[in-house]
Structures are given as structure tokens and as C-alpha cells.
DSSP file (Angstrom, degrees, kcal/mol; ACC not computed):
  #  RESIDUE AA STRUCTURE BP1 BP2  ACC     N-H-->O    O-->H-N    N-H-->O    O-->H-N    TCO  KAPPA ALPHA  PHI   PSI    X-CA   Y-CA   Z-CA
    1    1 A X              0   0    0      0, 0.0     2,-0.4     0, 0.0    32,-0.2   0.000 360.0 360.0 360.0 140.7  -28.7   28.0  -28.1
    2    2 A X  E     -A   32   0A   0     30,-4.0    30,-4.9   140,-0.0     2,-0.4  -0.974 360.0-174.4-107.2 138.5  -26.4   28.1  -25.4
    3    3 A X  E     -AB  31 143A   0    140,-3.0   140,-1.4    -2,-0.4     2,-0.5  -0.917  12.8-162.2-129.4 133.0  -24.2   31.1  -24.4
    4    4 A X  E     -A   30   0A   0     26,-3.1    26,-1.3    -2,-0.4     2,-0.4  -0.797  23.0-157.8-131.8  90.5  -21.5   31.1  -21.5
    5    5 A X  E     -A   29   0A   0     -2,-0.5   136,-1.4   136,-0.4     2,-0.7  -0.551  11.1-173.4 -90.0 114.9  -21.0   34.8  -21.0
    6    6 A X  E     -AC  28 140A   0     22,-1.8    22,-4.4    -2,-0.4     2,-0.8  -0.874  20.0-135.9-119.5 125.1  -17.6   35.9  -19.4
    7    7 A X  E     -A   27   0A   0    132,-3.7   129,-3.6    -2,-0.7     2,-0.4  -0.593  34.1-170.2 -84.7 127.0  -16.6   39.5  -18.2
    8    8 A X  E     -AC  26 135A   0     18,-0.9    18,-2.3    -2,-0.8   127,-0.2  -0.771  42.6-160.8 -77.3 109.3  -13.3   40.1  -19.3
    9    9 A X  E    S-     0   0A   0    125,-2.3    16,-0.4    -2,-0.4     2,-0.2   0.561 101.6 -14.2 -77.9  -4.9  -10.4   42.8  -18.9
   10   10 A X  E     - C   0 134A   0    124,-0.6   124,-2.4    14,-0.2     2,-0.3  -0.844  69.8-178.5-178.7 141.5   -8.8   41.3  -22.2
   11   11 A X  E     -DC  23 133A   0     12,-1.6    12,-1.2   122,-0.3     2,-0.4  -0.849   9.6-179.6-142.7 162.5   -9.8   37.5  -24.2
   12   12 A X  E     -DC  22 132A   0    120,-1.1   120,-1.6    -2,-0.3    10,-0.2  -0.626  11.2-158.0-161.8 156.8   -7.8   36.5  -27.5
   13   13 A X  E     -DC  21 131A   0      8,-0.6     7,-2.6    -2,-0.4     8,-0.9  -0.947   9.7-166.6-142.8 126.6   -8.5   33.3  -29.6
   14   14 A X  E     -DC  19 130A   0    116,-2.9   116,-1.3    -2,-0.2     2,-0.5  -0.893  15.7-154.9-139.1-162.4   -5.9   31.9  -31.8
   15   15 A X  E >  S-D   18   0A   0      3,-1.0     3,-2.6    -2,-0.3   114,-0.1  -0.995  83.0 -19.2-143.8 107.3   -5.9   29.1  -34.7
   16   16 A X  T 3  S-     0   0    0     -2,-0.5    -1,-0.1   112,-0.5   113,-0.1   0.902 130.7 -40.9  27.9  83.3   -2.4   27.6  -35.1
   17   17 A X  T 3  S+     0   0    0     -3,-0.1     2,-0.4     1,-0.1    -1,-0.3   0.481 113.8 104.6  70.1 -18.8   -0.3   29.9  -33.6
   18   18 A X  E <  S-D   15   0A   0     -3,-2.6    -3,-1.0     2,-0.0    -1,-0.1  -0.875  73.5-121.0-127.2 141.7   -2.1   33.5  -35.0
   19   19 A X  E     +D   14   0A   0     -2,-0.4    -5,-0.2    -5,-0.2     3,-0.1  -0.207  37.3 174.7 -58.0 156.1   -4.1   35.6  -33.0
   20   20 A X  E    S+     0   0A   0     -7,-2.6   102,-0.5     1,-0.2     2,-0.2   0.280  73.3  16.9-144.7   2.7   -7.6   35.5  -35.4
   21   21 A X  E     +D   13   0A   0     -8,-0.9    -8,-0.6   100,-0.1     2,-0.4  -0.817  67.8 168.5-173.7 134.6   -9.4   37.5  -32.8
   22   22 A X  E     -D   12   0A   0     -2,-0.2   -10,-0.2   -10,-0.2     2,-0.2  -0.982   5.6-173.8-166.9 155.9   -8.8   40.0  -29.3
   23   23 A X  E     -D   11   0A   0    -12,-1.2   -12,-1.6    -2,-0.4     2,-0.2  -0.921  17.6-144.3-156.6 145.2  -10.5   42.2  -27.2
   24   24 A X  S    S-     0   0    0      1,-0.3    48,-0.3   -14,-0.2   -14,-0.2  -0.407  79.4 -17.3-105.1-169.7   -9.8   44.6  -24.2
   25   25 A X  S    S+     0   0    0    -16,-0.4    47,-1.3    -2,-0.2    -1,-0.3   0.290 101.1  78.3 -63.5 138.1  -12.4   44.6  -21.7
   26   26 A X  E    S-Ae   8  72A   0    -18,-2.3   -18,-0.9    45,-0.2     2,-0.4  -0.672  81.0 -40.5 171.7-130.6  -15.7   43.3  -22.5
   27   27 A X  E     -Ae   7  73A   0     45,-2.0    47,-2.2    -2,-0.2     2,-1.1  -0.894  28.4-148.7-150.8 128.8  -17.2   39.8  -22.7
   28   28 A X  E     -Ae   6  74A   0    -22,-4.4   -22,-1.8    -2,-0.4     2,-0.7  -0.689  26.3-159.7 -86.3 109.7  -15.8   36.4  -24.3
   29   29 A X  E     -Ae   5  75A   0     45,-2.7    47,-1.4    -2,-1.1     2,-0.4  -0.862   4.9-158.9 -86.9 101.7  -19.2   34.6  -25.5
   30   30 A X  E     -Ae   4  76A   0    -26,-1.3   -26,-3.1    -2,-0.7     2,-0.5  -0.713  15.5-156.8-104.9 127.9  -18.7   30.8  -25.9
   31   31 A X  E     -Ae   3  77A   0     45,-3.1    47,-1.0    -2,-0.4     2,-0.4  -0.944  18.7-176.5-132.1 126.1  -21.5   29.9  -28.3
   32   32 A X  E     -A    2   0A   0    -30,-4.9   -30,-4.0    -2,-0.5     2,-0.6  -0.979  16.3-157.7-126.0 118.7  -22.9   26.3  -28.4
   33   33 A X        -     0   0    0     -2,-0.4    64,-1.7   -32,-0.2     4,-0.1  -0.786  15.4-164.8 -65.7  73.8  -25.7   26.1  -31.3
   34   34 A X  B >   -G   96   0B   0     -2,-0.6     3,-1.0    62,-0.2    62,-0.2  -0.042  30.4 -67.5 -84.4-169.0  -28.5   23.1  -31.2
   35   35 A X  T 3  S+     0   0    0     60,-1.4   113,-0.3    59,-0.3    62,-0.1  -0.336 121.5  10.7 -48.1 136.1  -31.1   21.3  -33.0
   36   36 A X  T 3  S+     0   0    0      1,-0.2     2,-0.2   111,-0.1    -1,-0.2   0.411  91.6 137.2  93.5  -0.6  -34.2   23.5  -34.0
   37   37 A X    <   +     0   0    0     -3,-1.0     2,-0.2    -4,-0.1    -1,-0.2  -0.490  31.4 170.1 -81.8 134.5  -32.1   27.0  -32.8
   38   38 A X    >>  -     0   0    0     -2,-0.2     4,-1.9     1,-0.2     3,-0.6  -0.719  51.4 -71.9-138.3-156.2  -32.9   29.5  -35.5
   39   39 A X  H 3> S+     0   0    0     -2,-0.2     4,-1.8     1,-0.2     3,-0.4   0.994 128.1  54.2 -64.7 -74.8  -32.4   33.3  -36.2
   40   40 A X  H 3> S+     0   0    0      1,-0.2     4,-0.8     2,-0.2    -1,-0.2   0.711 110.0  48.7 -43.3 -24.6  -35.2   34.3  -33.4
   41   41 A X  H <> S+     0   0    0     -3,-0.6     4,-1.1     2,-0.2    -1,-0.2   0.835 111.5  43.6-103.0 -66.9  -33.3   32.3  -30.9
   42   42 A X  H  X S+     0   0    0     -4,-1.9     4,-1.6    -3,-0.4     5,-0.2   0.925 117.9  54.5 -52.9 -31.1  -29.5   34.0  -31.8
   43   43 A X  H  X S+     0   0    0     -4,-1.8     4,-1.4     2,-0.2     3,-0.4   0.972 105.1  48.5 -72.7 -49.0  -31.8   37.7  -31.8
   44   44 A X  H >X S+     0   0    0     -4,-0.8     4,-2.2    -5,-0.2     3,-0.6   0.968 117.3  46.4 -69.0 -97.9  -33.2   37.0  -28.2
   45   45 A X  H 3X S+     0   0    0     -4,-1.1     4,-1.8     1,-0.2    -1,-0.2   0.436 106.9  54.7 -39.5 -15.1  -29.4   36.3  -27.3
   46   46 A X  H 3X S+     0   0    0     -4,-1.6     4,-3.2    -3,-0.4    -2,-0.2   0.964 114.4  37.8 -77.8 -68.7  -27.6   39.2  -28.9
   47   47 A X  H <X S+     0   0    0     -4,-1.4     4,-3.0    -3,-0.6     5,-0.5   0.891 111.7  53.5 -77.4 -38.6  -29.3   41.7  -27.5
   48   48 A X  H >X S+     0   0    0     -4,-2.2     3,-3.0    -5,-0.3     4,-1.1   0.797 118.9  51.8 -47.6 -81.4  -29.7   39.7  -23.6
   49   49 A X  H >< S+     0   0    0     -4,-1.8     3,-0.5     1,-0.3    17,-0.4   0.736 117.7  34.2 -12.7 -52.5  -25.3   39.7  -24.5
   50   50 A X  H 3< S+     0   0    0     -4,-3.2    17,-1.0     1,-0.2    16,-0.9   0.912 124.7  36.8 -93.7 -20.5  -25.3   43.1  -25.2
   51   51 A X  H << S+     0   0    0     -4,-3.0     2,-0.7    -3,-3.0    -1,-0.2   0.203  84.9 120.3-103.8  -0.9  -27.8   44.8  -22.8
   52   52 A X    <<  -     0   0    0     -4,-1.1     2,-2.2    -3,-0.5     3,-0.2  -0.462  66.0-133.5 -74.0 121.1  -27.1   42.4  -19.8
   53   53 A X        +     0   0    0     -2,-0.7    12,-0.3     1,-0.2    11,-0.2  -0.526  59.8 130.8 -71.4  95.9  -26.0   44.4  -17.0
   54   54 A X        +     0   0    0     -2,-2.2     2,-0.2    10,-1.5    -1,-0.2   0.225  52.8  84.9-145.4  -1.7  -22.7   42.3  -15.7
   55   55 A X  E    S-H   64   0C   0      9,-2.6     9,-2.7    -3,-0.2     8,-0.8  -0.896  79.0-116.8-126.9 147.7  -20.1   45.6  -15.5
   56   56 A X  E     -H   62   0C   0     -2,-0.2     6,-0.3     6,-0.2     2,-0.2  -0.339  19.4-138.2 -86.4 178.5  -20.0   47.9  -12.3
   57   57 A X    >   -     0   0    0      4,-1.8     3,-5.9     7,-0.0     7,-0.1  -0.522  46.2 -72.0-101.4-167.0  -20.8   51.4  -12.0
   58   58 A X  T 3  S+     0   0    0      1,-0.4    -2,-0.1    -2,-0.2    -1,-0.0   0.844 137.6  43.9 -60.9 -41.9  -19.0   54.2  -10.1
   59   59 A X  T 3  S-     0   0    0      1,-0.1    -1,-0.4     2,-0.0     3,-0.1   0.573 116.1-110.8 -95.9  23.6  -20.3   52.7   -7.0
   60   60 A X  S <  S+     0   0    0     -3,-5.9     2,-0.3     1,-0.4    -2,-0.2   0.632  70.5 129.8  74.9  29.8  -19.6   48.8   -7.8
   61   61 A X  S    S-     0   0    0     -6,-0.1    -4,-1.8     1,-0.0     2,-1.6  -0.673  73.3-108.1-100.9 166.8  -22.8   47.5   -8.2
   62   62 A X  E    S+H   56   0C   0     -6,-0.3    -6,-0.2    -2,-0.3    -7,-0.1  -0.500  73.5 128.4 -75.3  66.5  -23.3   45.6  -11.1
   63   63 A X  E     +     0   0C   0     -2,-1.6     2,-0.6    -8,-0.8    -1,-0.2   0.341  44.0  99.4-129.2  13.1  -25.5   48.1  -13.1
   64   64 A X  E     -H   55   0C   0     -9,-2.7    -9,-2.6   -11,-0.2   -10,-1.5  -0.844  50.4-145.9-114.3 135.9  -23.4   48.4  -17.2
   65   65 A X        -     0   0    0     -2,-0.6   -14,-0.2   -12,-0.3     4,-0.2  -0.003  29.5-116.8 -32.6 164.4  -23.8   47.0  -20.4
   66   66 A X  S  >>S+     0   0    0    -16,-0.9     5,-1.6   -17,-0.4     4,-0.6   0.319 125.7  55.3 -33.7 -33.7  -21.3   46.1  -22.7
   67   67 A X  T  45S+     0   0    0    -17,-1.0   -16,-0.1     3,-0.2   -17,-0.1   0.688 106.7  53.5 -89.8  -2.6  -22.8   48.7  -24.8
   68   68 A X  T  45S+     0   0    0      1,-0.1    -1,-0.2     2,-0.1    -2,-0.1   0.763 113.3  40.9 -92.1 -20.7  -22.3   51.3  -21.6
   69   69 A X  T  45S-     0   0    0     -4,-0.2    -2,-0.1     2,-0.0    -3,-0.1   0.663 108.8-128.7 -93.9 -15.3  -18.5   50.5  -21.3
   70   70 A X  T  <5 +     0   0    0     -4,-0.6    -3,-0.2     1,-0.1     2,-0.1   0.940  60.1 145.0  67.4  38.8  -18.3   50.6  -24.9
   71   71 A X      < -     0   0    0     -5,-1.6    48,-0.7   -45,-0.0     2,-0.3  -0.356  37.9-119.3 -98.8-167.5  -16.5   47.2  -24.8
   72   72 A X  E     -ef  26 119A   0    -47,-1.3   -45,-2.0   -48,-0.3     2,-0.5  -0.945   6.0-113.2-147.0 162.7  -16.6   44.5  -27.0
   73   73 A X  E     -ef  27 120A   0     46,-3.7    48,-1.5    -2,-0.3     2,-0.9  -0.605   5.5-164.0 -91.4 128.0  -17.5   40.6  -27.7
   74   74 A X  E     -ef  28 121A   0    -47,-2.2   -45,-2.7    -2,-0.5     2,-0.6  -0.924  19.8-165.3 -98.8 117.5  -15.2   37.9  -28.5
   75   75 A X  E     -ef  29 122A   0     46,-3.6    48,-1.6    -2,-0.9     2,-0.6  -0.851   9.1-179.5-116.0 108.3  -17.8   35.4  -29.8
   76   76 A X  E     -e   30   0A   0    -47,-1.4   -45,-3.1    -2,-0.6    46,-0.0  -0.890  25.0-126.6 -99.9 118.0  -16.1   31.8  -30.0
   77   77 A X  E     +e   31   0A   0     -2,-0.6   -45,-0.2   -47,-0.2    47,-0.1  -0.449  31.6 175.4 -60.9 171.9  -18.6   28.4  -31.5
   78   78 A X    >   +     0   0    0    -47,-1.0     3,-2.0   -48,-0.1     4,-0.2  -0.003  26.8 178.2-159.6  86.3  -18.7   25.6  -29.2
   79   79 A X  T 3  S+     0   0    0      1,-0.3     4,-0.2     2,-0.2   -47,-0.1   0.336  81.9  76.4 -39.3  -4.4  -20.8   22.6  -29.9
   80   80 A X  T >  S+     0   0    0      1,-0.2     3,-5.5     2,-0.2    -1,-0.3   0.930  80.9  67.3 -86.6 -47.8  -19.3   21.1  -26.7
   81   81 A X  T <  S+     0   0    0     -3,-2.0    -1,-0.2     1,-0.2    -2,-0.2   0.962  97.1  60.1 -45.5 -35.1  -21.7   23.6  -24.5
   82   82 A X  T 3  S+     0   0    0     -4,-0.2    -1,-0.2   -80,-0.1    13,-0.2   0.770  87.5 126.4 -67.1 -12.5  -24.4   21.2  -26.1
   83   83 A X    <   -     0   0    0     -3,-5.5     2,-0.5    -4,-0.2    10,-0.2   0.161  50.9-146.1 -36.0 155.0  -22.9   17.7  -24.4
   84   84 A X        +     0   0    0      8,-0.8     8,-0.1     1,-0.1    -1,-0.1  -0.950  23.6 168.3-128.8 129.7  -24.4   15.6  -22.7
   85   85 A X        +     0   0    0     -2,-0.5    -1,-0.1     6,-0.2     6,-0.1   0.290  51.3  97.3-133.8   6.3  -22.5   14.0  -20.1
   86   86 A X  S    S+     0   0    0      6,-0.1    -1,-0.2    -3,-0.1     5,-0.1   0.858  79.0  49.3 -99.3   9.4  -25.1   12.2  -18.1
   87   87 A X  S    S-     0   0    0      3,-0.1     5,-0.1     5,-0.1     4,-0.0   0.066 115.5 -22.6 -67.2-162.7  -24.9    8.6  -19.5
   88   88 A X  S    S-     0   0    0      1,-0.1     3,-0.0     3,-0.1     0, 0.0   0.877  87.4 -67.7  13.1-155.1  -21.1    7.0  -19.7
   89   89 A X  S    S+     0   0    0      2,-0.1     2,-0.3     1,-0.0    -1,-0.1   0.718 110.1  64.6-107.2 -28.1  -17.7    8.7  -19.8
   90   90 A X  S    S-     0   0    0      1,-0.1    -3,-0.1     0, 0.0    -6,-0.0  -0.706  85.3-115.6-104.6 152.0  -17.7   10.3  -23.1
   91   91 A X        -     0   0    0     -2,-0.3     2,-0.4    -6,-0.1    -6,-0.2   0.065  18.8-138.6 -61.2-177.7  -20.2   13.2  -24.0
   92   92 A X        -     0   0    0     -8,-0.1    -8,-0.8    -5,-0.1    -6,-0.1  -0.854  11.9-168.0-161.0 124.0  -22.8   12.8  -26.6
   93   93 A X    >   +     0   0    0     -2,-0.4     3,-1.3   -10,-0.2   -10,-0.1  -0.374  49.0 117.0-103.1  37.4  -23.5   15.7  -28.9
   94   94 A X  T 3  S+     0   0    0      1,-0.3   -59,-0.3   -12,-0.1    -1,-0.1   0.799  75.2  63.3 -64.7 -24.8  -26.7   14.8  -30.7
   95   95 A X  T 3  S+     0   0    0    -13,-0.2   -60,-1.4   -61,-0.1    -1,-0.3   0.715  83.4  98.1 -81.0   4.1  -28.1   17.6  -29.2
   96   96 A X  B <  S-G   34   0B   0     -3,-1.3     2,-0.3   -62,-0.2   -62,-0.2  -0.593  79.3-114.9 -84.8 141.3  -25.5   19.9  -31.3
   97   97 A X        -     0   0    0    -64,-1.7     2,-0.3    -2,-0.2     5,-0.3  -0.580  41.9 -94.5 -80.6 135.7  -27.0   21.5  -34.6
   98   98 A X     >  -     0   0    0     -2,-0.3     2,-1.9     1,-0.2     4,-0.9  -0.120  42.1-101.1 -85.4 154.0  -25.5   20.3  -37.4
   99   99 A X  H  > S+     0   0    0     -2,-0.3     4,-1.3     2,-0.2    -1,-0.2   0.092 112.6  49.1 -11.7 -32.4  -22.6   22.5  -38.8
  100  100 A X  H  4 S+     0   0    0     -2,-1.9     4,-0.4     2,-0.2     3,-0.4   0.728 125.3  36.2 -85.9-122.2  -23.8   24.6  -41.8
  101  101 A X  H  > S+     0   0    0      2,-0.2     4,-1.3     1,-0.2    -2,-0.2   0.441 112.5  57.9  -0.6 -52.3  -26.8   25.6  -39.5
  102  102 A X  H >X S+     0   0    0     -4,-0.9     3,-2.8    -5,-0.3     4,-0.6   0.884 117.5  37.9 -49.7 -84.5  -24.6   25.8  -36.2
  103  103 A X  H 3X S+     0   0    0     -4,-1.3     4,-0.7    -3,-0.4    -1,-0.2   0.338 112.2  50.3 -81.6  -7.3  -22.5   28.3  -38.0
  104  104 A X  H 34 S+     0   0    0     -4,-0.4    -1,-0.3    -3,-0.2    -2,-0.2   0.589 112.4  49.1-114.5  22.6  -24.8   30.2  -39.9
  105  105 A X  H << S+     0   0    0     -3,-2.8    -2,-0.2    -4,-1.3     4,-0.1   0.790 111.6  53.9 -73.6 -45.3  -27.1   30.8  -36.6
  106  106 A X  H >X S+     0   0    0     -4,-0.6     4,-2.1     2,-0.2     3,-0.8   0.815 105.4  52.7 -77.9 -29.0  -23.8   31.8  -34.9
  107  107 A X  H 3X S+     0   0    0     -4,-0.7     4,-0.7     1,-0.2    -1,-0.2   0.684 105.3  53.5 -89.1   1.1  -23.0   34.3  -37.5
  108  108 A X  H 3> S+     0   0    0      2,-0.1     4,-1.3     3,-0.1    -1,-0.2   0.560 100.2  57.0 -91.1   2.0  -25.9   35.7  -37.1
  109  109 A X  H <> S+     0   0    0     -3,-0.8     4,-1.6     2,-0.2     3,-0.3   0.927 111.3  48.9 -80.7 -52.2  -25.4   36.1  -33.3
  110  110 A X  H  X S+     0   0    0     -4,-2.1     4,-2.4     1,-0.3    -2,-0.1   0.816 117.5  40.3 -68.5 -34.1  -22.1   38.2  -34.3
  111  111 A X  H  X S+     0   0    0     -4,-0.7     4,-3.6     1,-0.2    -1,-0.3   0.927 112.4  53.5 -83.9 -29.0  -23.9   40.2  -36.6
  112  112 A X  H  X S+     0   0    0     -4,-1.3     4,-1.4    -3,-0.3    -2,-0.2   0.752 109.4  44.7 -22.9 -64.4  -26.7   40.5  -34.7
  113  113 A X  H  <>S+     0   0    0     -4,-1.6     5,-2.4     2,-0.2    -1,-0.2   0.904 109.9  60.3 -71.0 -44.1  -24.8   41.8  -31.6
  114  114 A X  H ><5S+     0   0    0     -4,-2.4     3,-2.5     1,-0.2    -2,-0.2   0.937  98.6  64.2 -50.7 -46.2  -22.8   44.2  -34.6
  115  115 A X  H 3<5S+     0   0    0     -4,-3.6    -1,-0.2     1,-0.2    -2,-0.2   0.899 100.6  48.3 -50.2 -39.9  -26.7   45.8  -35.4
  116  116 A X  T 3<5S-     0   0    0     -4,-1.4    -1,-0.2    -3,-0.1    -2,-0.2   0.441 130.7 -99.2-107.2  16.5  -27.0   47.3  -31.9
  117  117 A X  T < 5S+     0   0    0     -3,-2.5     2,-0.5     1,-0.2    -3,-0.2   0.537  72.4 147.8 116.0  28.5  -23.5   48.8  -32.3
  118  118 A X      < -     0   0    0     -5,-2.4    -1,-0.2    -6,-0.2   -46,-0.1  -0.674  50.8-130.2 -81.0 128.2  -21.4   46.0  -30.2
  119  119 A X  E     -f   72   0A   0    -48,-0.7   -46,-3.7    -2,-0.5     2,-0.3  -0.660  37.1-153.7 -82.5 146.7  -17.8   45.9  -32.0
  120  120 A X  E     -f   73   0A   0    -48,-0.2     2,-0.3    -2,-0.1   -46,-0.2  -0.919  21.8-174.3-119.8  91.5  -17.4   41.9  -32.5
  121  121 A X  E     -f   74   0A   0    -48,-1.5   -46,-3.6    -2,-0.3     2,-0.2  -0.650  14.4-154.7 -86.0 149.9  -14.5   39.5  -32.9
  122  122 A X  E     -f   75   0A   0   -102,-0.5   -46,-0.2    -2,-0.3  -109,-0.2  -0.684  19.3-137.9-124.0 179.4  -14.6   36.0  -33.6
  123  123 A X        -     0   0    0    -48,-1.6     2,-0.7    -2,-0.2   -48,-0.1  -0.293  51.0 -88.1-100.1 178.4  -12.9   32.8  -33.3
  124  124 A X    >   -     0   0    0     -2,-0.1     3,-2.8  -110,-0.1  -103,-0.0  -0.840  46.8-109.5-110.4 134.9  -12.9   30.4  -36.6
  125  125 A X  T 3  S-     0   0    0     -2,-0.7     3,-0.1     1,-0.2   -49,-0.0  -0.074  94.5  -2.7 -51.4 158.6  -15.8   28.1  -36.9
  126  126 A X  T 3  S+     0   0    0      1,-0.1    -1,-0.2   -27,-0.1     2,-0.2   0.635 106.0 128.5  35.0  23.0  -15.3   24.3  -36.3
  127  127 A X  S <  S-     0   0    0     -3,-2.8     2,-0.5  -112,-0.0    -1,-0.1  -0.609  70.7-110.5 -86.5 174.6  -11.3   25.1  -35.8
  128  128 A X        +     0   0    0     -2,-0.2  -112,-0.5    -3,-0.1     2,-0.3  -0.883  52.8 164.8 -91.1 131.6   -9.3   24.1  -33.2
  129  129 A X        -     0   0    0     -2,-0.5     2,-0.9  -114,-0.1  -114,-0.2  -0.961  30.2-142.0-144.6 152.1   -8.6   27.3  -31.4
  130  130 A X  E     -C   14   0A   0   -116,-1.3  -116,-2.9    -2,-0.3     2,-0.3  -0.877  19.2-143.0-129.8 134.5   -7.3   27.8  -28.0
  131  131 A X  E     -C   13   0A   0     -2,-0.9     2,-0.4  -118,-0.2  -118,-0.2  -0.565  10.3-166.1 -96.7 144.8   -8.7   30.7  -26.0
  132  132 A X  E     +C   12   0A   0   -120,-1.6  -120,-1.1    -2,-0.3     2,-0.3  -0.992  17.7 169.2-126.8 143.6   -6.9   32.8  -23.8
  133  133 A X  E     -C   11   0A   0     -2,-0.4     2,-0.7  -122,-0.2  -122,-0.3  -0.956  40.6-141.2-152.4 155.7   -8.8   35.5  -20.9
  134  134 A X  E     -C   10   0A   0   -124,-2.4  -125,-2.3    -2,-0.3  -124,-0.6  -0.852  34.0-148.8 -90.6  81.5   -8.4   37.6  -18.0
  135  135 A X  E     -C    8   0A   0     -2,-0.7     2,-0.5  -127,-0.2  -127,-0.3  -0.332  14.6-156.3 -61.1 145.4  -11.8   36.7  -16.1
  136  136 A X  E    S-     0   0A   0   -129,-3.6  -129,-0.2     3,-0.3    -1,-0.1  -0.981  71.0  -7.4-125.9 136.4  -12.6   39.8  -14.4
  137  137 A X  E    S-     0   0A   0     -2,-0.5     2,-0.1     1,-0.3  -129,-0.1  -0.344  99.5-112.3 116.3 -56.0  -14.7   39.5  -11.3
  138  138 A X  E     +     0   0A   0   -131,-0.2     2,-0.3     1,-0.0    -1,-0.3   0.820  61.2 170.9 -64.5 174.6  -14.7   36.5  -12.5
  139  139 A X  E     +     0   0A   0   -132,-0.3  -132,-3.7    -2,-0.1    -3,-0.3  -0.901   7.3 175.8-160.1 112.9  -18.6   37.1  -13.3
  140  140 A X  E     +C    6   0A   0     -2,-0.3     2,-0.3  -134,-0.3  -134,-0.2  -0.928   1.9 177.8-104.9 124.2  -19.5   34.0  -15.5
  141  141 A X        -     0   0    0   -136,-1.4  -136,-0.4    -2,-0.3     2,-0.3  -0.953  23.8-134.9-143.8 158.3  -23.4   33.4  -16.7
  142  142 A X        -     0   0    0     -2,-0.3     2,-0.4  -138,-0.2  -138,-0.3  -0.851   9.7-157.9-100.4 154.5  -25.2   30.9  -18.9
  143  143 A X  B      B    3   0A   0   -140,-1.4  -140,-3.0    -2,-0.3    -2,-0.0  -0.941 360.0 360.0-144.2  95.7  -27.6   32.2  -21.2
  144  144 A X              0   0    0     -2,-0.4     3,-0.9  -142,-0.2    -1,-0.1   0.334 360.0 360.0-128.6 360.0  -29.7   29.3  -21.9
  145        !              0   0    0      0, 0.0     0, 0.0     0, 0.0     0, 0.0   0.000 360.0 360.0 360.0 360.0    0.0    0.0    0.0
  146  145 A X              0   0    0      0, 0.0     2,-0.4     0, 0.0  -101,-0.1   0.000 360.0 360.0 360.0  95.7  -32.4   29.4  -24.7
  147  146 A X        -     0   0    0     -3,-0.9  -111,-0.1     1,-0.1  -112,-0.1  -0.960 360.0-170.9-117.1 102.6  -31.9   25.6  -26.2
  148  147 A X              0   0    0     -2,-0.4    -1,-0.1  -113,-0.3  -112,-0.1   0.197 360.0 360.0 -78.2   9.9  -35.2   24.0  -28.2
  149  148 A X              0   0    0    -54,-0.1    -1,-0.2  -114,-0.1  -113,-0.1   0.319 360.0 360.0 -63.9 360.0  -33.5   20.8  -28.3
């Protein structure tokens, strides 16, 4: 799995026109699922997401959870994190898991992340959904734990 963790002051996703998911301040988690990715692999990553220190304290060091600000995740799929882009012009997604698996590894990330008391919005799997966010910082990460 791959994770592209952004701290946020506000992130929305919507699905033809309607909002289907928002968040105030927190983290938008773009989650790209591969080959061979299971449960253990989405567990590992909920908790790094939710315990990862990325928000500042009083004196502006980088030292809070998500679960310390008491924000929350907007968790969006994207098989695209899985491209491969160094051959030719167009990507190649072999290395993406395929769909019934992608998506029920990613809803175990959400729920996952729900178990250690992170409130969770989603996107819709495999739609086309256009993301909207306030980067704050920005402060951007990968969270990469891919068996592909």
C-alpha cells in the first residue's frame, strides 16, 4: 500500500457535483492499494496515519497526532499512486491490486483508522471524484508499505 498523507485546514471530495465526503482540519489520505497488500499492511498504516506526529504544538514544533487535535481523515482510493511511469509516456498500473481487493483493503484502512477513535470520511471507490484541500504547512508524506 501506498499512502500520500496531507495536513489539512479543510479537504472535501465530491462525485458529480455532491459533496460525498468533508473534513475541517486534519489529514486528506490518498490511498493507492497493490498486488499482495492485505489487512496487516492497511493495520500497520492506520495506526502510522493516525499516530504520526505531523500537527504543531503550542510551540510550533511538529509534535500532534490527528488523534491529539481530535481531527479527522478524509481517506480517498487511488490506484494511480501505484503507476509506473518509468518506461514510455503512459503509466502502467499492473502494480495496482485488483478492484474487489483494492477496495476491500482500503475499507479496512477507514475502519481501521475508525477502531482507534479517528472520525473518517471517504471518497467513492473507483468513481471519478474531484478533491478539493487547504494544504496547511503544506506538510505532505508518503507512507510507503507496497509488497508488489
Amino acid at each position: 500500500m501506498r499512502i500520500v498523507i496531507q495536513r489539512v485546514s479543510s479537504a472535501k471530495v465530491e462525485v458529480q457535483g455532491r459533496v460525498v465526503g468533508a473534513i475541517e482540519r486534519g489529514v486528506l489520505a490518498l490511498v493507492g492499494v497493490g498486488h499482495g497488500d492485505t489487512v496487516a499492511e492497511a493495520k500497520w498504516l492506520a495506526e502510522k496515519t493516525a499516530q504520526l506526529r505531523i500537527f504543531p504544538d503550542d510551540e510550533g514544533k511538529m509534535n500532534r497526532s490527528v488523534l491529539d487535535i481530535e481531527g479527522a481523515v478524509l481517506a480517498v482510493s487511488q490506484f494511480t499512486l501505484l503507476g509506473d511511469c518509468r518506461k514510455g509516456r503512459r503509466p502502467a498500473f499492473t502494480a495496482a491490486a485488483d478492484p474487489g481487493i483494492a477496495n476491500e483493503i482500503y475499507e479496512s484502512y477507514c475502519n481501521l483508522l475508525r477502531d482507534v477513535g479517528v472520525p473518517v470520511e471517504q471518497g467513492i471507490f473507483a468513481a471519478d471524484m474531484q478533491v478539493s484541500l487547504v494544504n496547511d504547512g503544506p506538510v505532505t508524506l508518503i507512507l510507503d508499505r507496497t509488497n508488489s
